[in-house]
NUDRENGU-592021 format. One line per 8 residues: number of its first residue (from 1); their letters; for each residue y, x, z of C-alpha. Coordinates in Angstrom, 2 decimals. Layout:
BEGIN
NUM) A) Y:X:Z; ...
***
This chain:
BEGIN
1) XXXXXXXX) 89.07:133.64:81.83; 88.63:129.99:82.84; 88.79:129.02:86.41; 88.98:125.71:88.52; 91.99:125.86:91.24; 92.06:123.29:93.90; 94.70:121.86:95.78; 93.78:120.00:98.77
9) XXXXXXXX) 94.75:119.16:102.35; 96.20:116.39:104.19; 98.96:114.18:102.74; 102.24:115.42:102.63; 101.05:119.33:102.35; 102.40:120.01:98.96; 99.40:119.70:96.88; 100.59:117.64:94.02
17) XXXXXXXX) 103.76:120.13:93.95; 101.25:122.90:93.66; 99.72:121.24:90.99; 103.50:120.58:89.31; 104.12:124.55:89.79; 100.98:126.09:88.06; 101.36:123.12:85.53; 104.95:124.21:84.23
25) XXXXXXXX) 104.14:128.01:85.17; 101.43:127.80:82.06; 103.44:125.70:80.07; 106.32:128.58:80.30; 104.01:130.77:79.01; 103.01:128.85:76.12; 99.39:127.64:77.48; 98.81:123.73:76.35
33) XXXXXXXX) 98.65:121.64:79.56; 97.17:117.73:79.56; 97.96:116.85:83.19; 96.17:113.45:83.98; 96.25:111.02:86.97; 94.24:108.87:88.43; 94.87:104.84:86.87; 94.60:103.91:90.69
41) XXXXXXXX) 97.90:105.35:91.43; 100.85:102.99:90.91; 103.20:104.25:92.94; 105.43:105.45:91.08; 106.74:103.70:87.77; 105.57:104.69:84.20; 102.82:107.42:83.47; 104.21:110.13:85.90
49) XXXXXXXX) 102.55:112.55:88.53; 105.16:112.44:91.40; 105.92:114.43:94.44; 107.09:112.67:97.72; 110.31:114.56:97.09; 110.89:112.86:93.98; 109.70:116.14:90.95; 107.73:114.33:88.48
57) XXXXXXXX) 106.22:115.27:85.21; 104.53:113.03:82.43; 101.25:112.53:82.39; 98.02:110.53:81.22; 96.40:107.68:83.37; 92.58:108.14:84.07; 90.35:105.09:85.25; 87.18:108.14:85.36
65) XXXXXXXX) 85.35:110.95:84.08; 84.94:109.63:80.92; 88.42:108.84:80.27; 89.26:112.67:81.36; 86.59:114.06:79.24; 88.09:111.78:76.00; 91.78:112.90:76.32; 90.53:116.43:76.51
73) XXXXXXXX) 88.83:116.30:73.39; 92.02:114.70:71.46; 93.71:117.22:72.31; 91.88:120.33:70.81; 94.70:122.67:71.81; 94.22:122.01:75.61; 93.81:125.08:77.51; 94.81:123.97:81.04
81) XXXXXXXX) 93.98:120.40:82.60; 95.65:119.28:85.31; 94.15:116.66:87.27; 96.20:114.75:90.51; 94.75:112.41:93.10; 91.11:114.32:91.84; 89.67:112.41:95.15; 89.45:108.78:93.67
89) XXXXXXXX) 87.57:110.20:90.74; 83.76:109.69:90.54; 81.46:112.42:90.87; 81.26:112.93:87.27; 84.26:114.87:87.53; 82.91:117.70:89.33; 80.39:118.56:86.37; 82.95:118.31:83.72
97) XXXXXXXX) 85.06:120.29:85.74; 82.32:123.14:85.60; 81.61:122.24:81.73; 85.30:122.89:81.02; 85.36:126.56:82.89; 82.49:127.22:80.66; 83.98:126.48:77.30; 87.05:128.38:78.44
105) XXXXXXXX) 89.03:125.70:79.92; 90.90:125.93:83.28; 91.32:123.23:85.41; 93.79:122.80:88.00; 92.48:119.86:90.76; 94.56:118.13:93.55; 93.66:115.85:96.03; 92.48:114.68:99.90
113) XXXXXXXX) 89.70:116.58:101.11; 88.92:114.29:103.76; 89.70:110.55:104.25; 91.23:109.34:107.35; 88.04:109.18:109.12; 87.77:112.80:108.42; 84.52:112.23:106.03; 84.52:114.41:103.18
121) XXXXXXXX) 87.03:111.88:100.34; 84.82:111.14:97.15; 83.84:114.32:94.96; 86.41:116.56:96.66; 83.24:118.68:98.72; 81.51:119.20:95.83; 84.86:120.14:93.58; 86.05:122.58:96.37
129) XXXXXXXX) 82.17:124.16:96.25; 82.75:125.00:92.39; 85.93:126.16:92.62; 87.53:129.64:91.94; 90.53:129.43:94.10; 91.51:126.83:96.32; 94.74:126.13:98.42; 93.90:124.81:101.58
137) XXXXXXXX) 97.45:123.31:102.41; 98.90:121.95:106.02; 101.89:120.29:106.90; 103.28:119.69:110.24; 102.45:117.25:112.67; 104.80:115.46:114.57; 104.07:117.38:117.96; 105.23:120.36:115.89
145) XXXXXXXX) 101.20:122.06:115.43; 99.73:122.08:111.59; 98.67:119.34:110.12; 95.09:118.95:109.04; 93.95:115.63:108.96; 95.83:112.33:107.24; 95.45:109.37:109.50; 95.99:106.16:108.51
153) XXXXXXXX) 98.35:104.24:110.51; 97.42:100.66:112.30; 97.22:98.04:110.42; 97.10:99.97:106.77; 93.52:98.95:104.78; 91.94:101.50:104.63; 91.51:103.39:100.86; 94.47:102.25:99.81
161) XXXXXXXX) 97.05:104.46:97.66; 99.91:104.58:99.59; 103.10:107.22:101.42; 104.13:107.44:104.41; 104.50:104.10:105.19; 100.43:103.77:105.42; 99.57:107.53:106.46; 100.28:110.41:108.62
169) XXXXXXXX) 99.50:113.88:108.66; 98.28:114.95:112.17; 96.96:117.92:114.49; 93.69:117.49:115.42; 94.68:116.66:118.53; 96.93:114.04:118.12; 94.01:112.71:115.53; 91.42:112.85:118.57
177) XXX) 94.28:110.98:121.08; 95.44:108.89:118.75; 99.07:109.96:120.16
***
């Protein structure tokens, strides 16, 4: 049975190693994988999804929907796509998403569920709202309490891809006091 999984939570919360672990767990059990990207992140060199501990795997840039949808059907023996940074993708996403489930392909889906205003980030409400299972993840803030929201830090535009050197993960309470 086809399902779409979600990964989501602040930055730093383990969602694209999520993604990374249910990736190579169907993989090991034979299952055809395309695991795909968002073109907008360039962090990292090369065609790779990468954790911020350094695990990467291969994978196929996406500028949108369309692209997605395209490198699915080249690959007829596709079972499982993964899909990283889901948040920058348009909205489009979310229906293919729910076309794939119904023509018996799973989806896994990572991304911010909230920008650093805390407004829901792109198609992530919607995605989250069709999904089967998702993985609300935290992290810890700094004052030692979980980590909700990302914040960006001063001076850091904000939408930008970017680590640690542009965002934080914070308690709500350090997000409210700006501490």
């Amino acid at each position: 049975m086809a399902t779409i999984e979600v990964f989501t939570g602040p930055m730093f919360a383990g969602k694209t190693t999520g993604l990374i672990d249910r990736t190579l767990y169907f993989r090991r059990a034979g299952v055809t994988v395309l695991l795909v990207k968002h073109s907008s992140d360039t962090r990292y060199a090369g065609h790779a999804v990468v954790t911020h501990n350094g695990v990467a795997l291969d994978c196929q840039p996406a500028v949108n929907t369309t692209d997605v949808a395209l490198l699915t059907q080249q690959n007829p023996d596709v079972k499982v796509v993964a899909i990283d940074e889901a948040q920058f993708f348009d909205p489009d996403i979310v229906g293919w998403a729910v076309l794939a489930r119904s023509v018996g392909i799973s989806v896994l889906a990572a991304g911010l569920d909230r920008e650093s205003t805390s407004r829901p980030f792109g198609p992530m409400g919607a995605l989250l709202a069709q999904a089967d299972v998702v993985h609300k993840l935290t992290t810890e803030c700094r004052c030692g309490l979980l980590a909700h929201q990302t914040r960006r830090k001063p001076d850091a535009p904000e939408g930008m891809v970017g680590g640690s050197e542009r965002y934080e993960s914070v308690c709500w309470g350090c997000y409210y006091r700006r501490g």
